[in-house]
N, C-alpha and C positions, 0 to 999 in steps of 0.2 A: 400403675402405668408410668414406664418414663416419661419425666419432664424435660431431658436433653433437648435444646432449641431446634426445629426442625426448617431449615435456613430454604427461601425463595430460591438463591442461588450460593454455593459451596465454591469459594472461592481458595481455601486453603485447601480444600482437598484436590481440586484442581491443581494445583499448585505442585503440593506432593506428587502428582503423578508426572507434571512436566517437565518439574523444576530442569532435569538432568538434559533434556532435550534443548530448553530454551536456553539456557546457559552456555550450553554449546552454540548453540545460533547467535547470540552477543558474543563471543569469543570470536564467531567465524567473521562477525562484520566487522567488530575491532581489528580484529589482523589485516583484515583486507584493506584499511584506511580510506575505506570508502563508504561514504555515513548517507546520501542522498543520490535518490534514481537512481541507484545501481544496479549490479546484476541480481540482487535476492528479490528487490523490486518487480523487477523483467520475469526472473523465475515463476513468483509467487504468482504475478498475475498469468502468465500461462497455465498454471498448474489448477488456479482457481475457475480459469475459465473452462478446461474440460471437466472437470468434476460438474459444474452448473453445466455442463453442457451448451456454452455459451459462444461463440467465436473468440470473440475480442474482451479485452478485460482494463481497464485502466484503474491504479489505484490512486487514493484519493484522502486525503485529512480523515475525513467523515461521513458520517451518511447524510446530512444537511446537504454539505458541500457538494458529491454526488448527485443532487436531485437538481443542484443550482445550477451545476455545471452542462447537467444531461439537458436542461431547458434550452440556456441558453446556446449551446453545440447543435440544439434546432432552429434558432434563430427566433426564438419569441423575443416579443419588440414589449416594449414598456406601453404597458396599460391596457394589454391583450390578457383577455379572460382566461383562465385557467379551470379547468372542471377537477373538484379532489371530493375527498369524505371530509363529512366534520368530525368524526370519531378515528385518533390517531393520535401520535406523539405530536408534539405540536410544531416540530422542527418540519414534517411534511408541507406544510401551509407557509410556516416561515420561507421554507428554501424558496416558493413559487413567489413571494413578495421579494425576495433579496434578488431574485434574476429579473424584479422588472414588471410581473404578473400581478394580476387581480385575482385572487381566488375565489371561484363560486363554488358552491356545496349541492350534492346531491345526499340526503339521507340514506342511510344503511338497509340493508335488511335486517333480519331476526338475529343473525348471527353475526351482526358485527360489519360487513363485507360491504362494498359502495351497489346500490342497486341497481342493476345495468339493466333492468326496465325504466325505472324510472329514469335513470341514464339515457336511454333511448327518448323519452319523451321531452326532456330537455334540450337534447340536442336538434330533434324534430325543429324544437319552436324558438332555438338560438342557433341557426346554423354558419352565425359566424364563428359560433367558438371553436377553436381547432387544435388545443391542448388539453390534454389528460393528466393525470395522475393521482390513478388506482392504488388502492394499499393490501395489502397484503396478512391480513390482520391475524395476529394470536398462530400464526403459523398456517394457517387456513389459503389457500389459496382461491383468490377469484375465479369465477368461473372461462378462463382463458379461448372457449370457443368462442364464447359470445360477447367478449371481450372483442376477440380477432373481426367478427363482424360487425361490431361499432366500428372498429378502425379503418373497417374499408368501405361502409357506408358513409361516412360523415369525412372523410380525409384526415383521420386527428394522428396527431403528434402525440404520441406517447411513452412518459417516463414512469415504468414500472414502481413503485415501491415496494422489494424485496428485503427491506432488515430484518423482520420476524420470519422469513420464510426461505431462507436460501436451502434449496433442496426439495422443495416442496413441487407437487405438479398439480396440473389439471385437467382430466381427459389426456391423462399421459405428457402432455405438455409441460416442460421444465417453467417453472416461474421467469419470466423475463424472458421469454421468446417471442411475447406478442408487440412489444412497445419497442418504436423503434431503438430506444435505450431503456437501462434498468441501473437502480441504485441499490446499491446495500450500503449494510453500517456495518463496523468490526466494535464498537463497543463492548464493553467487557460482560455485558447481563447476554448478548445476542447469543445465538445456538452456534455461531461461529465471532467468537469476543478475540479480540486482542486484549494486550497489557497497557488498555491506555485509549486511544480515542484512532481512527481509521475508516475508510471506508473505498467501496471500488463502484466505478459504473461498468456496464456490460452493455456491446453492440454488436448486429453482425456486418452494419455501415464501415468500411474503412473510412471513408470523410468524417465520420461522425466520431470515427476512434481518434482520428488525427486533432481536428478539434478539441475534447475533452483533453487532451495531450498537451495542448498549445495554452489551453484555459487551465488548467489548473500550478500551470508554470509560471505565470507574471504573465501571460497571452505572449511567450514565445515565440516564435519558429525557429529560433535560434540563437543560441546563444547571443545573449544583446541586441536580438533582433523583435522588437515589441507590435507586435501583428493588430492585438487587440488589448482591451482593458483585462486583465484575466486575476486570478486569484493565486496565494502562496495557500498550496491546497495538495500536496506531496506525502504520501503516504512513503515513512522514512522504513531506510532500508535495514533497522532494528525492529521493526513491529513487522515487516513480512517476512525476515529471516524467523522471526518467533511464529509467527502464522505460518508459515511454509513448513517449518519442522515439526513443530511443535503440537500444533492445532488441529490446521485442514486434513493429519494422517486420519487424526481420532473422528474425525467430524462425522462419516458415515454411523461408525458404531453409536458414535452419541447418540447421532438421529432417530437408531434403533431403540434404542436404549429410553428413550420419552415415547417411543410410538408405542413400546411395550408397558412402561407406565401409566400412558394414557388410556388404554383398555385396560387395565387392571382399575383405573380410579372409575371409567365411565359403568363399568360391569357392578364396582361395590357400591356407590353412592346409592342411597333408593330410599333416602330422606325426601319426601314428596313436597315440602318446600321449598326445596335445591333445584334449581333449572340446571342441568349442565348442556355447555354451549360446543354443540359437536361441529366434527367439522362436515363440509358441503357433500353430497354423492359424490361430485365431479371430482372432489377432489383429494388425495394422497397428502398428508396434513405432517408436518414438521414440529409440530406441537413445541413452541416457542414458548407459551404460555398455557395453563390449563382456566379457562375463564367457566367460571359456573354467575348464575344470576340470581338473587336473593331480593325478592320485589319487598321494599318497604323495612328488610329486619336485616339490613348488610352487616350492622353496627352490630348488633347483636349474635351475632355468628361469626363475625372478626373477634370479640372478646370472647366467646366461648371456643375457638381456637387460637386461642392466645394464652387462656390457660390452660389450656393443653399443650402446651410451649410449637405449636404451629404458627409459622407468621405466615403472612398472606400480602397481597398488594391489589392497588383499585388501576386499571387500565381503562378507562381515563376520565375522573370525575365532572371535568367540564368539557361541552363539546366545544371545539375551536372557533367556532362563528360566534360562541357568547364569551370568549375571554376578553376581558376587559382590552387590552393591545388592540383587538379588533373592533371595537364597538362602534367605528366609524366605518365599519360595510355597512350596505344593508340587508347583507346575510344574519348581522346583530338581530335583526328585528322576525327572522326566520323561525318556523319552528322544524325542528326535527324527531318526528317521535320515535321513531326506534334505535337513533343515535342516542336520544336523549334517557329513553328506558334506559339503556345497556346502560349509558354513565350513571345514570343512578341504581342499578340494583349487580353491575355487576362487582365480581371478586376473581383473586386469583391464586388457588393454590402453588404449593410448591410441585414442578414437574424438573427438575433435573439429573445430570446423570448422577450424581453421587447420590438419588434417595435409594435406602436400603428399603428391602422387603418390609422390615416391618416395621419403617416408619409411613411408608403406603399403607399400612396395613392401621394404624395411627390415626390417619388423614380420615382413612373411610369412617371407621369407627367413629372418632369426634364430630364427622358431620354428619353421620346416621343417628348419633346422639342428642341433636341439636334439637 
């Protein structure tokens, strides 16, 4: 059996397929001599927002910066409670302290996803809290009906977290139609990466788009004109010429392209020690990541695909409420059990577009071997 490395994410073969597109798109913004907000800016976020099927689209530094920006464009005040998961990159939690917020934790369910029962039972018995943000996890999308009526039971302010799932629905619903704003990230591992670091929020509020507008400029409204405290948070118009041409054409086939993956890895796996972590009924999944759960022998199934030259990755070994940075909440002292399962037994095969047939065919193998 080959040994050739069987890469999380192929970034040179990426590469090879773009190079000729993107190239020309740094051509076309160098001639133009216009390197910040400009028209590929203006373009991209148009183009990105009818693909997401979204109104409004503002881009942004980063998917941090997006989540910071979408809070504060609602007006959360410093030291107002924040509702998120403890199971997520940890930049979701960060962006809710840098705009001001307290973050408190609801535990997951099985698959990963913030529990909007339990969600509900929280908010019953705090009903001052009045921000959200839901994540979007491994490509999976939350369940967005019952989503929508937390939102209009409890009054909440909600900023989607869409980086693993742009594309993704639920009950038909595009991700980021339920929260009054929605963040993504353009990072280079995301199902839609830039070359380098990016990200956009999405609304169908004009205030809210104005805002976000204003905030991520130095708090603008014009030129020299400083409204509020705001952020250099400018998604340059070199990374949306490259995402505009380059990227968002390919993005649907990609999507395809992991969804057809993902059913050929969910169909062969049937190693009866191997949990694989599907996605919800409700929901049409964008399969960002392929996460399976190995209770107690992770270790042991990373080095037996390891020498079977497959790398793998752990999303996300510590849940956020016990990282040390945080150990002064008293969500520190919290337990979360099915956030805390998943950090410890899950794993992450390789699902992207460049895996060939029969290194799928690899993957299964080595973990039916295990």
């Amino acid at each position: 059996m080959s040994t050739t490395p069987i890469l999380l994410n192929d970034f040179s073969a990426l590469w090879n397929e773009i190079s000729a597109s993107a190239l020309a798109a740094v051509d076309r913004v160098g001639r133009s001599g216009w390197l910040i907000l400009g028209e590929e800016v203006a373009a991209f976020e148009c183009e990105l927002a009818i693909f997401s099927n979204l109104p409004l689209c503002v881009g942004v530094a980063n998917g941090l910066d997006a989540i910071e920006i979408g809070l504060r464009a609602m007006g959360l005040r410093n030291g107002e409670r924040v509702l998120t998961t403890p199971l997520s990159a940890f930049a979701t939690s960060l962006a809710i302290i840098r705009a001001g917020g307290h973050p408190v934790f609801v535990d997951t369910d099985e698959k990963g996803l913030m529990d909007l029962d339990a969600t509900r039972h929280f908010l019953a018995a705090h009903r001052d809290v009045k921000f959200m943000v839901p994540v979007h996890l491994f490509g999976h999308a939350i369940d967005l009906k019952k989503l929508k009526e937390l939102r209009d039971e409890f009054s909440l302010s909600i900023v989607e977290d869409c980086a693993q799932a742009i594309g993704a629905t639920s009950h038909q619903l595009p991700v980021g139609s339920v929260g009054q704003m929605a963040a993504t990230s353009f990072y280079p591992t995301k199902n839609l990466g830039c070359l380098g670091d990016g990200g956009a929020l999405f609304t169908s509020d004009p205030k809210l788009d104005t805002a976000a507008r204003c905030l991520r400029d130095y708090g603008q409204s014009k030129k020299y004109v400083h409204d509020q405290l705001g952020l250099n948070s400018r998604l340059d118009e070199l990374q949306a010429a490259i995402l505009r041409s380059a990227l968002l054409p390919r993005l649907s086939e990609f999507t395809e392209i992991r969804r057809m993956l993902a059913k050929k890895l969910l169909e062969g796996i049937s190693n009866p020690r191997i949990g694989v972590i599907s996605e919800p009924d409700t929901c049409c999944s964008v399969w960002h990541l392929f996460p399976i759960k190995v209770s107690g022998q992770r270790e042991s199934l990373q080095n037996h695909l390891k020498s079977h030259g497959i790398n793998t990755g752990i999303h996300y070994p510590i849940v956020i409420p016990h990282q040390r940075s945080l150990e002064h909440l008293p969500s520190a002292q919290q337990s979360f059990p099915n956030a805390c399962d998943l950090a410890n037994s899950e794993l992450s095969l390789p699902i992207h577009p460049y895996l060939r047939p029969e290194e799928v065919e690899r993957i299964i193998s080595a973990c039916n071997s295990w």
